[in-house]
C-alpha positions as CSV (number, residue, x, y, z in Angstrom):
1,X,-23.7,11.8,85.1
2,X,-23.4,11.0,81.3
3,X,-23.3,14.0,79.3
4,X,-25.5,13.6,76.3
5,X,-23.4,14.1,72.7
6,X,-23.7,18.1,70.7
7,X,-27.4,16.8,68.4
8,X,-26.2,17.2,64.4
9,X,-28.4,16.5,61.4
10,X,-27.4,13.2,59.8
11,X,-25.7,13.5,56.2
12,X,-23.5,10.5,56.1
13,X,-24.4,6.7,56.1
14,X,-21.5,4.0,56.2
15,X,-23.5,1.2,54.4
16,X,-22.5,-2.7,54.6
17,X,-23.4,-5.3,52.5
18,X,-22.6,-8.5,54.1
19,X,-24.0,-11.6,52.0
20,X,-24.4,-14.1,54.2
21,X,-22.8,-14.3,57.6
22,X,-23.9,-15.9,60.7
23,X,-25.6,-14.7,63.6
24,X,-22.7,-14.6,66.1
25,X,-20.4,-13.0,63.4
26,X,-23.2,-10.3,63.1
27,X,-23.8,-9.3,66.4
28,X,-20.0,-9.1,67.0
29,X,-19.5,-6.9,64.0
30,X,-22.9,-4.6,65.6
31,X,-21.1,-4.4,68.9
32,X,-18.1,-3.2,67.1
33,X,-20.2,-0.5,64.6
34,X,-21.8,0.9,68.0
35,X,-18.9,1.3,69.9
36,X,-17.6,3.3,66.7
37,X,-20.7,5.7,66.3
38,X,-20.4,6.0,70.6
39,X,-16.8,7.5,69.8
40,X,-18.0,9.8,66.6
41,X,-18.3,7.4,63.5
42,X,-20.9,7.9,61.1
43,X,-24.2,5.9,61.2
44,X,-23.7,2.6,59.9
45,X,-26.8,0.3,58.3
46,X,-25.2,-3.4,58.0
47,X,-27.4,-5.7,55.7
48,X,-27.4,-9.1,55.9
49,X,-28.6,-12.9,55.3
50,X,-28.5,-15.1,57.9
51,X,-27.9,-18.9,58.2
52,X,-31.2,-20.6,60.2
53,X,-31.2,-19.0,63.7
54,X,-34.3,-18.5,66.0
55,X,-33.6,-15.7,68.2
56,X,-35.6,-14.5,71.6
57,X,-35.5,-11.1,72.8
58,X,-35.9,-9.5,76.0
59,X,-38.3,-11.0,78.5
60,X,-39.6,-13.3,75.5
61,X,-41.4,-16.4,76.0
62,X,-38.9,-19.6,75.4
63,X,-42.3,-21.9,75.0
64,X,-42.9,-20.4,71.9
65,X,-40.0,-21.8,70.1
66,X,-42.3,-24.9,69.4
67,X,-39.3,-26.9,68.0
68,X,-35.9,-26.1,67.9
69,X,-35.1,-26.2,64.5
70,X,-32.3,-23.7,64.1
71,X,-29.9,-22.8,66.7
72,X,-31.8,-20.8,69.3
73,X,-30.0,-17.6,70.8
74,X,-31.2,-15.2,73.4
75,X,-30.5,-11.7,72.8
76,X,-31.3,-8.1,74.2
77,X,-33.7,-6.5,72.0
78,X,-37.3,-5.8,72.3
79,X,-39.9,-8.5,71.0
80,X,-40.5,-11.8,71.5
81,X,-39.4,-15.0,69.4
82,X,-38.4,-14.9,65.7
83,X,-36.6,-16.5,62.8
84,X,-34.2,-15.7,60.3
85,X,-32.6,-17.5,57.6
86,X,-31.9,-17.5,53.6
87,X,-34.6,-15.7,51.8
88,X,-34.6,-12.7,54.4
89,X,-33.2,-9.6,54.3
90,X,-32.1,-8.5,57.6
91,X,-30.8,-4.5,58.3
92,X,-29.2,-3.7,61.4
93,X,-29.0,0.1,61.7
94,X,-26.3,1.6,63.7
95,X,-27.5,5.1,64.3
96,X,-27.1,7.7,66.9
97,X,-30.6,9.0,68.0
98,X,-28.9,12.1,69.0
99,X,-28.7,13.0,65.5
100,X,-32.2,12.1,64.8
101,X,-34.2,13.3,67.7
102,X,-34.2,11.5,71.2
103,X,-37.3,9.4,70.6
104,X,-37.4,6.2,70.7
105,X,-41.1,5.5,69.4
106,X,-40.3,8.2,66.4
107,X,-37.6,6.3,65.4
108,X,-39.5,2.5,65.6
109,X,-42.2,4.5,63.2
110,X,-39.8,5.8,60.8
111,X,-38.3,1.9,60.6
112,X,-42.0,1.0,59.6
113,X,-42.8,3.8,57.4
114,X,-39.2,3.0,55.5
115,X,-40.9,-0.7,55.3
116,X,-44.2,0.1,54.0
117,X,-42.6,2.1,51.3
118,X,-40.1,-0.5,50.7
119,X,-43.3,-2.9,49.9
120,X,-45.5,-0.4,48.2
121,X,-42.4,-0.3,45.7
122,X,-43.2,-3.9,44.4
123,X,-46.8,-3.4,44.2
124,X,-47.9,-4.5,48.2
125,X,-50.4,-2.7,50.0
126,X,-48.4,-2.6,53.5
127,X,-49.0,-1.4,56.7
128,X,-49.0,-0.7,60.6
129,X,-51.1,-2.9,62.9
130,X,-52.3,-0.7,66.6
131,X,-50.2,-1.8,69.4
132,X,-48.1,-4.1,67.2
133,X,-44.8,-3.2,66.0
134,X,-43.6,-4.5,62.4
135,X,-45.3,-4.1,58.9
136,X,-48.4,-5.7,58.1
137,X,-50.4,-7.3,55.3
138,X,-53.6,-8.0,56.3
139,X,-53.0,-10.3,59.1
140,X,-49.9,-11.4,58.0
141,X,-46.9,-10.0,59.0
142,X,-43.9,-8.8,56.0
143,X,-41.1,-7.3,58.3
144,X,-40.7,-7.8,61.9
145,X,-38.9,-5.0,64.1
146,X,-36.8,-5.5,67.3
147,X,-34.3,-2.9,69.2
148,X,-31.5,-2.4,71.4
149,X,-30.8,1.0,72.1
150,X,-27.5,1.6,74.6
151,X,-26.7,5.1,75.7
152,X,-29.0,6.7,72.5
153,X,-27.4,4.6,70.0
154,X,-29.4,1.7,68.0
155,X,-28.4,-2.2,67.7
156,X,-30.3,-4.5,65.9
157,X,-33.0,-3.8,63.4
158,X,-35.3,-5.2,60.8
159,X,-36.0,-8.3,58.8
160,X,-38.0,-8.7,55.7
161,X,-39.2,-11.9,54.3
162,X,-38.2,-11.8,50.5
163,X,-39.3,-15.5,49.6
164,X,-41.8,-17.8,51.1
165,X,-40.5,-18.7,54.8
166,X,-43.5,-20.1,56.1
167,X,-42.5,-23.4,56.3
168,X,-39.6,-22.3,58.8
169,X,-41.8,-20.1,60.7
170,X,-44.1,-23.2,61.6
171,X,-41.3,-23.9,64.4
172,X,-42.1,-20.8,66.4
173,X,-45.0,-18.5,67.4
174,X,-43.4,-15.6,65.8
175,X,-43.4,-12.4,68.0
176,X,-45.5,-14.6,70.4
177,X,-48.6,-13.8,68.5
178,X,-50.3,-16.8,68.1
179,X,-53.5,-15.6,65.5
180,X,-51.0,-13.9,63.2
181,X,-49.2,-15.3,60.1
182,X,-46.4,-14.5,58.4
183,X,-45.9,-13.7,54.5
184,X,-43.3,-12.6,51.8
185,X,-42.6,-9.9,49.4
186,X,-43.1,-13.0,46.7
187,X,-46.8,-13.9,48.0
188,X,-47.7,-10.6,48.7
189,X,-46.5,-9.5,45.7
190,X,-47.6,-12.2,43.4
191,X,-44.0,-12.8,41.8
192,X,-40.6,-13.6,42.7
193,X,-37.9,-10.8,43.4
194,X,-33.7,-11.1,44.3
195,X,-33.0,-10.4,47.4
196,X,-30.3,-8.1,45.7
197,X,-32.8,-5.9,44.2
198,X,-35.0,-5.7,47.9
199,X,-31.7,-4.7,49.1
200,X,-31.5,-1.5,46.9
201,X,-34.6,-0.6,47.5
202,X,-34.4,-0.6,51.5
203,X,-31.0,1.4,51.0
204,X,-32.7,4.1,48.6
205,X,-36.3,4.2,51.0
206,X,-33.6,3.8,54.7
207,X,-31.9,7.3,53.4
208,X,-34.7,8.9,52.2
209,X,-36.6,8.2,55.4
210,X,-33.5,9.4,57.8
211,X,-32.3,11.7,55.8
212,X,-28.8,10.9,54.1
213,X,-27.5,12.4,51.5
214,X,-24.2,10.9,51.2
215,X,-23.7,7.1,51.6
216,X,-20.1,5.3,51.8
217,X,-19.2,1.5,51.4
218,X,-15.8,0.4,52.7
219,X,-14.2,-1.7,50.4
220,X,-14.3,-5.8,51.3
């Protein structure tokens, strides 16, 4: 029988700004993080750009990568088929529920919540879609959400599209939801913003919404 860890209130966040890295690199580096927290490490958000990847997640549908225009991996999260690539922001939070309530559907809410409030900062009118996980706008979605959670503690994350990646998205059926679109901070928002400053706002909104009060970045 696995004995579950002593719950503690989470104070400390190891943040990671990783520019651009691929994929592979990524998910090595998350295996890494959660074996880390597993042992007793702080949470750990990594933030990060990808090079073009299509990725499928547990049980998703192959047939709705419609052309392979990226490398496509298959990986164990929840959802179905998605993309990322330059002009994303993608956060994988490394975080040990036990220190945040054992609830898996609390914390896949608090990921949105952190979202919408990440949009409402430049002036979008975000939200949640019943049934569907992810942040909406309209019938578009902003920020997709897919999880891996392994003895309580998370893998994998969020992405939010920063710049128009429609264009991309045309080679899938993103999340397998074929009468949905996809949209962008910069068309929902009516302007263009860095990536860099979307990336300070999702650290200020991820800490307010789990409650941090100390983050720490290791040097490069």
């Amino acid at each position: 029988m696995t004995l579950a860890r002593p719950a503690a209130a989470p104070r400390g966040l190891q943040l990671e700004r990783l520019g651009r890295r691929s994929y592979g690199e990524t998910l090595a580096l998350q295996t890494r993080r959660r074996d880390a927290v597993l042992a007793g490490a702080s949470d750990c958000l990594l933030l990060v750009e990808h090079p073009p990847v299509i990725t499928i997640g547990r049980g998703g549908d192959e047939r709705h990568v419609l052309q392979a225009s990226a490398p496509v991996v298959r990986v164990n999260r929840g959802g179905d088929v998605t993309y990322h690539g330059p002009g994303q922001l993608v956060g994988y939070p490394i975080l040990d529920l036990d220190r945040h309530g054992r609830d898996i559907h609390r914390y896949l809410r608090t990921l949105e919540a952190m979202l919408i409030d990440v949009a409402g900062r430049f002036g979008i009118g975000a939200g949640r879609r019943e049934g569907r996980t992810g942040v909406w706008v309209g019938n578009d979605k902003l920020a997709a959400i897919g999880i891996g959670v392994r003895r309580w503690v998370t893998m994998h994350g969020f992405a939010i599209n920063v710049d128009d990646l429609r264009p991309a998205f045309r080679a899938i059926v993103p999340c397998g939801l074929a009468d949905s679109g996809v949209t962008s901070i910069r068309e929902a928002g009516g302007r263009p913003v860095a990536r860099a400053v979307v990336e300070a706002a999702v650290c200020e909104a991820f800490c307010a919404h789990f409650g941090y009060d100390a983050v720490v970045e290791p040097d490069a």
